[in-house]
C-alpha positions in Angstrom: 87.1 -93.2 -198.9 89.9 -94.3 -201.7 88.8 -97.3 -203.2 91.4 -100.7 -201.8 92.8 -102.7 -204.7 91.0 -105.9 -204.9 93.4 -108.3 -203.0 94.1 -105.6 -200.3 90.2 -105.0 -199.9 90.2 -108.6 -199.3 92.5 -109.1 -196.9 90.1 -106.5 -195.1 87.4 -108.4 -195.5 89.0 -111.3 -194.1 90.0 -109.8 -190.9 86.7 -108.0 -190.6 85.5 -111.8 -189.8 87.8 -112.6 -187.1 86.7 -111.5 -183.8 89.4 -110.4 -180.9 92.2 -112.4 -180.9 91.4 -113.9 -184.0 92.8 -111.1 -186.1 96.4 -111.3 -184.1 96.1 -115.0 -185.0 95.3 -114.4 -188.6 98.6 -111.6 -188.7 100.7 -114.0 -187.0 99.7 -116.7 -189.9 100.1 -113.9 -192.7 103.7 -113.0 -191.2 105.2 -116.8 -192.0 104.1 -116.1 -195.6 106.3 -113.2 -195.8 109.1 -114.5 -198.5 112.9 -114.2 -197.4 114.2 -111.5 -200.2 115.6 -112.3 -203.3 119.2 -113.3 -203.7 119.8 -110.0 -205.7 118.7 -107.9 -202.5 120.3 -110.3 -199.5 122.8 -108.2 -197.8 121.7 -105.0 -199.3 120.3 -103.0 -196.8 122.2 -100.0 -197.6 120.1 -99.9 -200.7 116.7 -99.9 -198.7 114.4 -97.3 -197.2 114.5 -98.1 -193.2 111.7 -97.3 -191.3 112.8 -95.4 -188.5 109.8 -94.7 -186.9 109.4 -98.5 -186.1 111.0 -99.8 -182.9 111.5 -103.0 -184.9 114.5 -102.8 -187.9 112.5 -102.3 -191.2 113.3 -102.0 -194.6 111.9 -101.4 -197.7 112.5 -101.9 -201.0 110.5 -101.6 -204.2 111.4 -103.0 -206.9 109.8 -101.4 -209.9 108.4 -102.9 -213.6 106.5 -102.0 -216.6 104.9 -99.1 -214.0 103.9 -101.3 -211.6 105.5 -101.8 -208.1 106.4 -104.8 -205.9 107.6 -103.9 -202.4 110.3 -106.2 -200.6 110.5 -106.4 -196.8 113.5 -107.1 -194.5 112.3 -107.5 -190.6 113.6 -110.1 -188.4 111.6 -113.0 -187.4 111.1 -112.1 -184.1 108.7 -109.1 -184.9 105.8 -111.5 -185.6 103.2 -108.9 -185.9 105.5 -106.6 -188.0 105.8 -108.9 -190.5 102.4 -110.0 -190.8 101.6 -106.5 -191.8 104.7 -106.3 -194.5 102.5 -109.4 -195.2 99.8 -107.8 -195.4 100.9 -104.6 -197.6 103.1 -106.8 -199.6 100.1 -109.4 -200.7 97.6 -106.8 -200.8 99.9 -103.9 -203.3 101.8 -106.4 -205.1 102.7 -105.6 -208.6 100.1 -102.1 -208.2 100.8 -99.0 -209.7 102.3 -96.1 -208.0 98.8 -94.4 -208.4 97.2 -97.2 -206.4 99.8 -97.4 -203.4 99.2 -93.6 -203.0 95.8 -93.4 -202.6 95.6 -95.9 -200.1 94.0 -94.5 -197.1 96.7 -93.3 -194.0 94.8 -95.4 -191.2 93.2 -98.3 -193.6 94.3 -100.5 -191.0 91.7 -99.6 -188.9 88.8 -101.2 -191.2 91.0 -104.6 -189.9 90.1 -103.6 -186.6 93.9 -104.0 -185.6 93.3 -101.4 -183.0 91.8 -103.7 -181.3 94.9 -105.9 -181.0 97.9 -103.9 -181.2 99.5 -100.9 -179.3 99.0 -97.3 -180.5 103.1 -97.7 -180.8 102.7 -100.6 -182.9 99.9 -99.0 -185.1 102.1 -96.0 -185.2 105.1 -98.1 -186.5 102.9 -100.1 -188.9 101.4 -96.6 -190.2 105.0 -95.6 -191.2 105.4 -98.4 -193.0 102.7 -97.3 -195.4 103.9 -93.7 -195.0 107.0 -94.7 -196.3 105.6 -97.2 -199.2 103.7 -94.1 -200.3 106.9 -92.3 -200.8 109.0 -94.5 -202.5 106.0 -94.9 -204.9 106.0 -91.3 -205.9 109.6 -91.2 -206.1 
């Protein structure tokens, strides 16, 4: 298994000690600590990667620096659990190198034990996310 970066493999850790709906409550916490965007990317969503595969409107954006990458999410408040995964991916690949985004592992999600909370759909949605992060890193 590809190694996490340290503040990703923490975040896994943390939601390895929640039990049931503990992790939901711990992704619904993480997803009001998802920052609005920037000024410089309000209004822009022509100039993001959507996510199509998610039933909820997502969009990507990484915004690149001295080889590293920071990625910047756009999904409406009211896709909770969505957001607390941008949350997630956002907190735990900040400022990470292209190299690092791409070898995170497809289903790492599943350490979290999020299957146990969310819908195959919604794992499927929040699986493209990454898919997509991977891409835009190796672009």
């Amino acid at each position: 298994m590809s190694k996490l970066p340290a503040r990703l493999q923490e975040i896994v850790e943390d939601f390895s000690y929640c039990e049931g709906q503990e992790k939901l409550e711990y992704l619904l916490e993480l997803a009001e600590s998802l920052p609005p965007l920037p000024d410089w990317l309000t209004g822009k969503r022509d100039e993001m990667d959507e996510v199509h595969e998610c039933m909820t409107p997502v969009f990507i954006y990484p915004e690149k620096q001295d080889g590293k990458l920071f990625f910047h999410f756009d999904i409406p408040p009211e896709s909770p659990t969505v957001r607390g995964f941008a949350s997630v991916l956002q907190q735990g690949l900040g400022w990470t190198t292209p190299e690092q985004v791409s070898a995170i592992p497809n289903e790492f999600y599943l350490q979290m034990g999020l299957q146990t909370v969310l819908t195959g759909q919604r794992l499927n949605g929040i699986s493209a996310m990454l898919a997509h992060m991977k891409t835009l890193a190796r672009s």
